[in-house]
DRENTORKOL-3810 file (N, C-alpha, C; in nm, 4 decimals):
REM DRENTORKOL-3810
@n.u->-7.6742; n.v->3.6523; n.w->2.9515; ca.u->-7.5774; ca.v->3.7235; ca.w->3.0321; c.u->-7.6023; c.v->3.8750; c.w->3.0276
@n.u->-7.6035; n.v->3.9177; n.w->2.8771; ca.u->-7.6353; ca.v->4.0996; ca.w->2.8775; c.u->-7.8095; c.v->4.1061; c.w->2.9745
@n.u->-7.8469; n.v->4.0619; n.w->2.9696; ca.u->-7.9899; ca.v->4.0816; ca.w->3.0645; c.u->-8.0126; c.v->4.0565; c.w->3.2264
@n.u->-7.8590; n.v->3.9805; n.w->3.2609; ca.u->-7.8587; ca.v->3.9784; ca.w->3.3956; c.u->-7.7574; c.v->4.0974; c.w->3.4543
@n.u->-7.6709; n.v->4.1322; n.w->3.3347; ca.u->-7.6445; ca.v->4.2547; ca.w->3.3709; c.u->-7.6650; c.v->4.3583; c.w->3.3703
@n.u->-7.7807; n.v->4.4050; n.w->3.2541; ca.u->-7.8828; ca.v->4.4961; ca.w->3.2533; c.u->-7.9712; c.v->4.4716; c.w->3.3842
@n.u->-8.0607; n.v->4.3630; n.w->3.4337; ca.u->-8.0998; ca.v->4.3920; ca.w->3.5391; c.u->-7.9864; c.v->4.4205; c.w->3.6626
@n.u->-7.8987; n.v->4.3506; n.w->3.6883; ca.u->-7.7856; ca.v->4.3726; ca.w->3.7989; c.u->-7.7894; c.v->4.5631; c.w->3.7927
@n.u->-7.7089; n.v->4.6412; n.w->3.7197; ca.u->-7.7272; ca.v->4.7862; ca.w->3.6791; c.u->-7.8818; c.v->4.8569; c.w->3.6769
@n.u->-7.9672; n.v->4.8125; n.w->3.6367; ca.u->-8.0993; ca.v->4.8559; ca.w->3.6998; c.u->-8.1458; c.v->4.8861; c.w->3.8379
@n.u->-8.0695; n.v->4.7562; n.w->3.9118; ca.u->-8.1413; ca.v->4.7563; ca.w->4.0596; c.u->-8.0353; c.v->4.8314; c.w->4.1510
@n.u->-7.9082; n.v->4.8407; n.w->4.0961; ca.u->-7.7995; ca.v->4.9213; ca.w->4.1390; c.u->-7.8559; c.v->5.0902; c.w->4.1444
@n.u->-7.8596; n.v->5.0884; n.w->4.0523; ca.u->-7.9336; ca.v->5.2596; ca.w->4.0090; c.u->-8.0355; c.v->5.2550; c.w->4.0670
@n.u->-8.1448; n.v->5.1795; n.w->4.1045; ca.u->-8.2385; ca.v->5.2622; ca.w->4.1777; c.u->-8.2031; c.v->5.2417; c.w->4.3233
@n.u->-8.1378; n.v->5.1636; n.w->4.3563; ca.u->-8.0689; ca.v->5.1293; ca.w->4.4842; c.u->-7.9940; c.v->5.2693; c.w->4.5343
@n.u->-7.9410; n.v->5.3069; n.w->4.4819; ca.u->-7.8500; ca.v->5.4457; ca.w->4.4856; c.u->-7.9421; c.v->5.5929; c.w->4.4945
@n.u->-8.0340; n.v->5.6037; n.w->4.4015; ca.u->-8.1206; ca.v->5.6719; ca.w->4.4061; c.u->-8.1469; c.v->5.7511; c.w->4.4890
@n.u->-8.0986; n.v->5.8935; n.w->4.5277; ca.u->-8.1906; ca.v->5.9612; ca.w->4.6506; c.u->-8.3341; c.v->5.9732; c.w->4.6573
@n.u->-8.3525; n.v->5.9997; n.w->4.7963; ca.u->-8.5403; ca.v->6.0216; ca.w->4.8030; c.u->-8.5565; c.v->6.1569; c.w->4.7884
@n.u->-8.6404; n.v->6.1848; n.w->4.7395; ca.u->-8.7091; ca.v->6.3378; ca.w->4.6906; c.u->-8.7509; c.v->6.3579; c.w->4.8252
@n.u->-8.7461; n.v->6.4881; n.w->4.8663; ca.u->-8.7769; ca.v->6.5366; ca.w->4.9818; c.u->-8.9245; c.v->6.5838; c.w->4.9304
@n.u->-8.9895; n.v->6.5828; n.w->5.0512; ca.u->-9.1331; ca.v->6.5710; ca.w->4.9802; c.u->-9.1532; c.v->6.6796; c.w->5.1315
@n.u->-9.2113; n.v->6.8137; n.w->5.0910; ca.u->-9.2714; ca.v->6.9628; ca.w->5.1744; c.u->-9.1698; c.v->7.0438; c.w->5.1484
@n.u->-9.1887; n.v->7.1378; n.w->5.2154; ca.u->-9.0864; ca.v->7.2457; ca.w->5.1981; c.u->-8.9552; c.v->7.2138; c.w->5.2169
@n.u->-8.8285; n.v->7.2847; n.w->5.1856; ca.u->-8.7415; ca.v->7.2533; ca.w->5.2533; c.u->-8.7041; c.v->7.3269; c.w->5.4103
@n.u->-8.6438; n.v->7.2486; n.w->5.4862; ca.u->-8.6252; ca.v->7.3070; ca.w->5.5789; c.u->-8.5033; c.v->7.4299; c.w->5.5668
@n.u->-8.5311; n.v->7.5350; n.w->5.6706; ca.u->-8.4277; ca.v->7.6381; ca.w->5.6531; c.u->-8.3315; c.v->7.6524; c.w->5.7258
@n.u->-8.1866; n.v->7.7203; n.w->5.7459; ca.u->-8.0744; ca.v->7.7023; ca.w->5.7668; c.u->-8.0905; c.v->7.7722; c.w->5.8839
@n.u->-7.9413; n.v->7.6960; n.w->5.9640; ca.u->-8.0055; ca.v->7.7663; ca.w->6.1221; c.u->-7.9510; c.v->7.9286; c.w->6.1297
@n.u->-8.0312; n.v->7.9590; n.w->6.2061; ca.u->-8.0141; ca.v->8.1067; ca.w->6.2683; c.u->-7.9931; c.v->8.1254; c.w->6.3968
@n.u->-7.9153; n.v->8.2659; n.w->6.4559; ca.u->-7.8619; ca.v->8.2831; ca.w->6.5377; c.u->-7.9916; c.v->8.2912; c.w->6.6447
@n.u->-7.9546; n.v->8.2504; n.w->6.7500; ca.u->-8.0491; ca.v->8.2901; ca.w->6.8532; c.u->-8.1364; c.v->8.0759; c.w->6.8756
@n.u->-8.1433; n.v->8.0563; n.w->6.7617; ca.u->-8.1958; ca.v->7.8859; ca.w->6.7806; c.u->-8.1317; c.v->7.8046; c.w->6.8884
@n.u->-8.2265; n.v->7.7124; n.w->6.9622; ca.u->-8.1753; ca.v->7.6390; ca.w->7.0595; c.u->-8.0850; c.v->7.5414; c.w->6.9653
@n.u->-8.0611; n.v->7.4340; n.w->7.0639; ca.u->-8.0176; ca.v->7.3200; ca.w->7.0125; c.u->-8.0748; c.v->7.2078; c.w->6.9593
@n.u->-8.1960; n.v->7.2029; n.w->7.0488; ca.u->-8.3181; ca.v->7.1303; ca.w->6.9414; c.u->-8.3683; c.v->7.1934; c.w->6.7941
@n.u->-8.3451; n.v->7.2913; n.w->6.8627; ca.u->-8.4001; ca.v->7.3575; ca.w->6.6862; c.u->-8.3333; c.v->7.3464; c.w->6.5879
@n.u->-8.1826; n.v->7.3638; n.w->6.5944; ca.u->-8.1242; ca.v->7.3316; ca.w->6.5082; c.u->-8.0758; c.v->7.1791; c.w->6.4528
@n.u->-8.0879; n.v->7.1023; n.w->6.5567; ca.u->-8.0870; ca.v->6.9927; ca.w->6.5222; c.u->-8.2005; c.v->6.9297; c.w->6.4703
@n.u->-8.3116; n.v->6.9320; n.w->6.5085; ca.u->-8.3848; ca.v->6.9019; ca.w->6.4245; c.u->-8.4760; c.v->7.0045; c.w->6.3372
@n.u->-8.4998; n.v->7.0909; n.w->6.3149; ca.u->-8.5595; ca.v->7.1781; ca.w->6.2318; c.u->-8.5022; c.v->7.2836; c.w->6.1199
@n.u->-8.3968; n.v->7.2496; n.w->6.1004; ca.u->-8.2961; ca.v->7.2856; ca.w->6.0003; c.u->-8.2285; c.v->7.1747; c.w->5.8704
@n.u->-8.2252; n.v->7.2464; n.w->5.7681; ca.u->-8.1699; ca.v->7.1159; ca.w->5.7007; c.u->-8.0476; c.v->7.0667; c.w->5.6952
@n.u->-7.9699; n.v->7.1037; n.w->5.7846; ca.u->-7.8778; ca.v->7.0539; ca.w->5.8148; c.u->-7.8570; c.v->6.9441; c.w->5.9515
@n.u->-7.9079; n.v->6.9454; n.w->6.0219; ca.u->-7.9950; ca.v->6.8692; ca.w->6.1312; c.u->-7.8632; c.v->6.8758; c.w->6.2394
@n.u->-7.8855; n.v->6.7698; n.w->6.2619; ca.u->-7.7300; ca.v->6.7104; ca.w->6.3563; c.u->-7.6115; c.v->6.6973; c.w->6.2911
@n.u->-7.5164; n.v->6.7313; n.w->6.4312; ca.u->-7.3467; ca.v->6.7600; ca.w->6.3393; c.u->-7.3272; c.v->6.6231; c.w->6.3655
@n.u->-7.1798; n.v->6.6276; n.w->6.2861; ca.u->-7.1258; ca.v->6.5233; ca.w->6.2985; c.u->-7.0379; c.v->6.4658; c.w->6.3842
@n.u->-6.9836; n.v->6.5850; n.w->6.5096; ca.u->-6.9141; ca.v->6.5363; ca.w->6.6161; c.u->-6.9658; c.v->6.6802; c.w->6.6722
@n.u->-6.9269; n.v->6.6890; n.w->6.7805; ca.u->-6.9506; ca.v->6.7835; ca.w->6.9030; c.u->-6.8652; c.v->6.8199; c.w->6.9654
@n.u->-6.7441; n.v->6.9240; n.w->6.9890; ca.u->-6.6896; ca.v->6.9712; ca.w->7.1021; c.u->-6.6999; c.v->7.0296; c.w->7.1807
@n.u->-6.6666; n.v->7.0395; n.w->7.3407; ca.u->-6.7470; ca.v->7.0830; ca.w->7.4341; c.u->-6.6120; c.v->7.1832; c.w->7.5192
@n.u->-6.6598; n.v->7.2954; n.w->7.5098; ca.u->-6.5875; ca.v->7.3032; ca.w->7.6384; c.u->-6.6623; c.v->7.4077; c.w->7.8005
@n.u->-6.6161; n.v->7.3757; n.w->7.8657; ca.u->-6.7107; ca.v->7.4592; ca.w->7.9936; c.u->-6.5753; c.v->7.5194; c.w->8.0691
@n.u->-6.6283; n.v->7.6496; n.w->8.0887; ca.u->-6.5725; ca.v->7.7613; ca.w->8.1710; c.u->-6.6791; c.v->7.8402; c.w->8.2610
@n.u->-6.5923; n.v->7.9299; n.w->8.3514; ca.u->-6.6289; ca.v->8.0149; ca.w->8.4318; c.u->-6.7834; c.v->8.0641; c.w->8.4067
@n.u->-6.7936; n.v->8.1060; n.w->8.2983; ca.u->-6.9068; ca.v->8.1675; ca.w->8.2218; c.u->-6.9716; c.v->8.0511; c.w->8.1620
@n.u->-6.9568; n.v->7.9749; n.w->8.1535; ca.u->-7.1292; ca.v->7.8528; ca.w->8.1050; c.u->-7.0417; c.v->7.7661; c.w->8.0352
@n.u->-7.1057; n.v->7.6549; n.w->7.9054; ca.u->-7.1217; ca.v->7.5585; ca.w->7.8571; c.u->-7.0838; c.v->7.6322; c.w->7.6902
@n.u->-7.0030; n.v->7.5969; n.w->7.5967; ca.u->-6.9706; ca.v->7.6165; ca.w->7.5268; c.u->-6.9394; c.v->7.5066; c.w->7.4468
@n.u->-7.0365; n.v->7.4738; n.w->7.2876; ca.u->-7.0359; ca.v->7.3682; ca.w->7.2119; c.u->-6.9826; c.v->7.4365; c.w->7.0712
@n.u->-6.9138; n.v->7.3062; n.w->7.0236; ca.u->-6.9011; ca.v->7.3674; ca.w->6.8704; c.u->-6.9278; c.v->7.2662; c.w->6.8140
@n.u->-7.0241; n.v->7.2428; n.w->6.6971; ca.u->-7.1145; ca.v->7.1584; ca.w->6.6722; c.u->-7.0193; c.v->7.1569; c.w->6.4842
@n.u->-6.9488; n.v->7.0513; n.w->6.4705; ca.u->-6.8995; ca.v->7.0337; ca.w->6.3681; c.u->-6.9646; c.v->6.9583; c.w->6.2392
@n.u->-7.0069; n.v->7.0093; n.w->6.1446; ca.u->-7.0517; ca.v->6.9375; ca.w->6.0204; c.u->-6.9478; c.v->6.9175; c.w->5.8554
@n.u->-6.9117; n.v->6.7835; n.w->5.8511; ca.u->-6.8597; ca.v->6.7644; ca.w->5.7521; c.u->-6.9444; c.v->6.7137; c.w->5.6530
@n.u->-6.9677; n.v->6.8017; n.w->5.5811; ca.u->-7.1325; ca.v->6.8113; ca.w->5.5000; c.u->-7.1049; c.v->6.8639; c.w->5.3364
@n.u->-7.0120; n.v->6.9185; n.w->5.2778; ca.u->-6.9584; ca.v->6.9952; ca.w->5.1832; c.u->-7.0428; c.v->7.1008; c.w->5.1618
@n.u->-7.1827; n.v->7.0384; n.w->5.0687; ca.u->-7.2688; ca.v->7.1559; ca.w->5.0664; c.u->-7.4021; c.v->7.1924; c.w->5.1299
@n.u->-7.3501; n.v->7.2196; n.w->5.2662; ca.u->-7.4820; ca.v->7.1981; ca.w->5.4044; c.u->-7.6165; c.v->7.3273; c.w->5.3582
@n.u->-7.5439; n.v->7.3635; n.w->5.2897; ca.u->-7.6519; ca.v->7.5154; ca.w->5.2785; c.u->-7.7245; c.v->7.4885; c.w->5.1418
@n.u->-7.6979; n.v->7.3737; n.w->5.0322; ca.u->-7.7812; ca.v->7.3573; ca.w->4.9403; c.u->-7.7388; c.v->7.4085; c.w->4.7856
@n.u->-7.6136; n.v->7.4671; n.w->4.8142; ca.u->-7.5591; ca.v->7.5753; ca.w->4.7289; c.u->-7.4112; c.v->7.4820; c.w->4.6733
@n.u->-7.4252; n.v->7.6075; n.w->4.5711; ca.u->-7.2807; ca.v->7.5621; ca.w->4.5250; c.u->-7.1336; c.v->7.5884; c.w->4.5399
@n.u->-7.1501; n.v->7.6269; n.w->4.6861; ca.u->-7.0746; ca.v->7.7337; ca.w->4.7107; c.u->-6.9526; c.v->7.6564; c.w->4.7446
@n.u->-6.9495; n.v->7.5497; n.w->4.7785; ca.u->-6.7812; ca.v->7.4637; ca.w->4.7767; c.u->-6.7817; c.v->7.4492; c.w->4.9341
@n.u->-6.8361; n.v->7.5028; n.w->5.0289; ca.u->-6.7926; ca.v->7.4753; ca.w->5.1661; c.u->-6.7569; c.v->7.3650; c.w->5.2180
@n.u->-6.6550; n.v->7.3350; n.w->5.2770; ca.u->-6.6557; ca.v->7.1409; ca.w->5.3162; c.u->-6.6814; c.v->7.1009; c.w->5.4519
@n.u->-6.6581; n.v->7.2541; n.w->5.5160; ca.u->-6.7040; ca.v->7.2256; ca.w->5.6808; c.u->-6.8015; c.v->7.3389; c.w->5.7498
@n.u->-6.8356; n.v->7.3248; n.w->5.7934; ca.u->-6.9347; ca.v->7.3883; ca.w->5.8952; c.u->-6.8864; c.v->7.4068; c.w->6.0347
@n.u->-6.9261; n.v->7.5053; n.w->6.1449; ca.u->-6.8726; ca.v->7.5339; ca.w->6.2688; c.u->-7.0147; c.v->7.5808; c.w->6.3316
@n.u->-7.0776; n.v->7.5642; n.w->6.4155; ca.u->-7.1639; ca.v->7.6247; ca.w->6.4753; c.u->-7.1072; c.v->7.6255; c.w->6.6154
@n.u->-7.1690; n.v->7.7738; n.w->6.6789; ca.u->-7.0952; ca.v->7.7535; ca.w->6.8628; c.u->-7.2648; c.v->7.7785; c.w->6.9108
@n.u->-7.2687; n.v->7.7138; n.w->6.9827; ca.u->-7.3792; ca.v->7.7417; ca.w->7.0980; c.u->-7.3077; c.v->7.7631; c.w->7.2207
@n.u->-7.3819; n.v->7.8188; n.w->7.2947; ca.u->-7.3407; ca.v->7.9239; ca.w->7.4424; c.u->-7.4336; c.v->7.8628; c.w->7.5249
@n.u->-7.4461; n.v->7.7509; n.w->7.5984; ca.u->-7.5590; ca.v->7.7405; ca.w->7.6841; c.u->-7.6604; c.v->7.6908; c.w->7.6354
@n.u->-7.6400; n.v->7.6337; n.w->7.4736; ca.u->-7.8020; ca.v->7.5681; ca.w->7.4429; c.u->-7.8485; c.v->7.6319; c.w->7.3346
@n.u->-7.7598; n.v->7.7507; n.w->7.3216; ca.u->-7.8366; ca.v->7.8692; ca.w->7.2042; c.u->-7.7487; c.v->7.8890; c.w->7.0895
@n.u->-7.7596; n.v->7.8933; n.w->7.0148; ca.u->-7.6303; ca.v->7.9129; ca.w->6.8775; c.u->-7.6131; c.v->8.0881; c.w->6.8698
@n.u->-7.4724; n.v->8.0775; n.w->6.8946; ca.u->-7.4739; ca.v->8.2090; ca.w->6.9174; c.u->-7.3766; c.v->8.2409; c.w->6.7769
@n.u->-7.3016; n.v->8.1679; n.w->6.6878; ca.u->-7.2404; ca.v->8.1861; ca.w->6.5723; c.u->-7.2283; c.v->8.1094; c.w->6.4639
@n.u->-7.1922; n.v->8.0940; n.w->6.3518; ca.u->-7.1781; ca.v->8.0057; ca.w->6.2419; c.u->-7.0814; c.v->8.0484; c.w->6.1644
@n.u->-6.9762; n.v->7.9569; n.w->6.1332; ca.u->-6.8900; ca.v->7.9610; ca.w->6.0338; c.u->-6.8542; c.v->7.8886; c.w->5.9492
@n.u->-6.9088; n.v->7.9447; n.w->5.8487; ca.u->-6.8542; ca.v->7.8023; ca.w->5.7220; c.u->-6.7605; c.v->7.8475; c.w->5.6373
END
């Protein structure tokens, strides 16, 4: 019995296990990045929902991430805000 639960807890733990990111890490988005860019070339990638709104003046997204620590840090953040203007990230607030 102790050996089927030693293996049971073995395969649990490596089951759980994150994957080592293997190259550089990717870097956090910056102002001026499209929307591809930030979605995929940032390590924060894609949000987790999207709000949209459109006016007079263009296309306006706010790209929501419930991520805690999206920046890698220990800094406690639990949400993220990005606005793009047309495709382009024009702010960030965490």
């Amino acid at each position: 019995m102790k050996f089927v639960l030693a293996l049971f807890c073995t395969a649990l733990l490596v089951g759980c296990a994150a994957p080592v990111p293997k190259g550089p890490l990717k870097p956090m988005p910056q102002i001026g990045m499209n929307r591809d860019q930030v979605a995929f070339e940032t390590r924060i990638g894609r949000p987790d929902r999207i709000n949209h709104t459109i006016t007079a003046n263009g296309r306006r997204d706010q790209w929501v991430y419930d991520c805690g620590l999206c920046d890698g840090t220990a800094s406690g953040h639990k949400t993220w805000y990005l606005y793009l203007t047309d495709g382009v990230l024009t702010a960030i607030q965490n």
